[in-house]
DRENPA-213048 format. One line per 8 residues: number of its first residue (from 1); their letters; for each residue x, y, z of N, C-alpha, C. Coordinates in nm, 4 decimals, always signed. Layout:
! DRENPA-213048
NUM	A	X,Y,Z,X,Y,Z,X,Y,Z; ...
! end
This chain:
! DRENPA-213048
1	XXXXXXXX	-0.3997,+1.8274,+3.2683,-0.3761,+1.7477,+3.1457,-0.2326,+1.7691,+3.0973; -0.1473,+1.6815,+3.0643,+0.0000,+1.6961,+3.0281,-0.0361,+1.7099,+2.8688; +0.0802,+1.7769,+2.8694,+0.0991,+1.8782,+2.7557,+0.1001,+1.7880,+2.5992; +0.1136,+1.6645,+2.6512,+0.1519,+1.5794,+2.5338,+0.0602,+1.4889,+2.4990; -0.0581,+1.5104,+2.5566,-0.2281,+1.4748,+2.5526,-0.2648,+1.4890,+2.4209; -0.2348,+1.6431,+2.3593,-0.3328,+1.6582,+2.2435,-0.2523,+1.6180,+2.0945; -0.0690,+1.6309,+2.1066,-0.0302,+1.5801,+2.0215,-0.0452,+1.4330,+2.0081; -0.0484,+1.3673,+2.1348,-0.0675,+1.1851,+2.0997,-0.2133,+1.1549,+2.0247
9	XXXXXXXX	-0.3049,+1.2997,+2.0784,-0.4402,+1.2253,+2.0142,-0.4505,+1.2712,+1.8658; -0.3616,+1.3634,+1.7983,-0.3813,+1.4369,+1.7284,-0.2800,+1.2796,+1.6323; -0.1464,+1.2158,+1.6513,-0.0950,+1.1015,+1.6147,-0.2090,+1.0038,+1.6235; -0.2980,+0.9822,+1.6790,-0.3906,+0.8639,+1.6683,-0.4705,+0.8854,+1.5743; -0.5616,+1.0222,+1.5638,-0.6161,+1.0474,+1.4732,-0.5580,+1.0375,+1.3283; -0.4675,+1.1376,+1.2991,-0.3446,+1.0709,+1.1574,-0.3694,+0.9827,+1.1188; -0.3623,+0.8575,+1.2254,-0.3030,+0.7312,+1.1801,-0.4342,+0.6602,+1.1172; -0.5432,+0.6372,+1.2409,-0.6558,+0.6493,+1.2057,-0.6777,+0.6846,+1.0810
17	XXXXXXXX	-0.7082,+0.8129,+1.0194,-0.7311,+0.8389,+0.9431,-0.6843,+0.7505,+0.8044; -0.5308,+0.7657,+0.7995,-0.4522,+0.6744,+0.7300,-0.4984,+0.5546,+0.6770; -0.5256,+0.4801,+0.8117,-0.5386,+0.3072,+0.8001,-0.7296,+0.3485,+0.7293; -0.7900,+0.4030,+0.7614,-0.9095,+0.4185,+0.6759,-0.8764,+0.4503,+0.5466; -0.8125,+0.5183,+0.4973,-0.7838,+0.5478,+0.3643,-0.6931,+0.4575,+0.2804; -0.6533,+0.3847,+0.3473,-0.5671,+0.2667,+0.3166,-0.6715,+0.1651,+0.2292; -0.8036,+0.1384,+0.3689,-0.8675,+0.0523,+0.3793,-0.9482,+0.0767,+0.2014; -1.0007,+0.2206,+0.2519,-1.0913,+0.2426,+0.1208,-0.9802,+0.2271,-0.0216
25	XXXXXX	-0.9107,+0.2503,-0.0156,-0.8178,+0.2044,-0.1350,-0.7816,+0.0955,-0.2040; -0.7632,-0.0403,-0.0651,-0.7745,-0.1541,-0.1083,-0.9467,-0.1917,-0.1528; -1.0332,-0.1614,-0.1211,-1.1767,-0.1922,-0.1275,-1.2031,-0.1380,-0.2743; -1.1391,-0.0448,-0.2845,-1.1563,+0.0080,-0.4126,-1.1054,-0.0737,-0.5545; -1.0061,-0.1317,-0.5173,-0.8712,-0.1742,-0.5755,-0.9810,-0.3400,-0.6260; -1.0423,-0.3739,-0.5090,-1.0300,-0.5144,-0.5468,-1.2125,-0.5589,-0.6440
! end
């Protein structure tokens, strides 16, 4: 496994996370 496996999944997750909290914010909002 290359070394740069767990930081890219660890950036997807973040982001992930992010765009969900985004989501619940606008849902909240409206």
């Amino acid at each position: 496994m290359p070394m740069e496996a767990p930081s890219a999944t660890r950036n997807t997750r973040d982001r992930a996370l992010q765009l969900a909290a985004s989501l619940s914010t606008m849902r909240i909002e409206e």
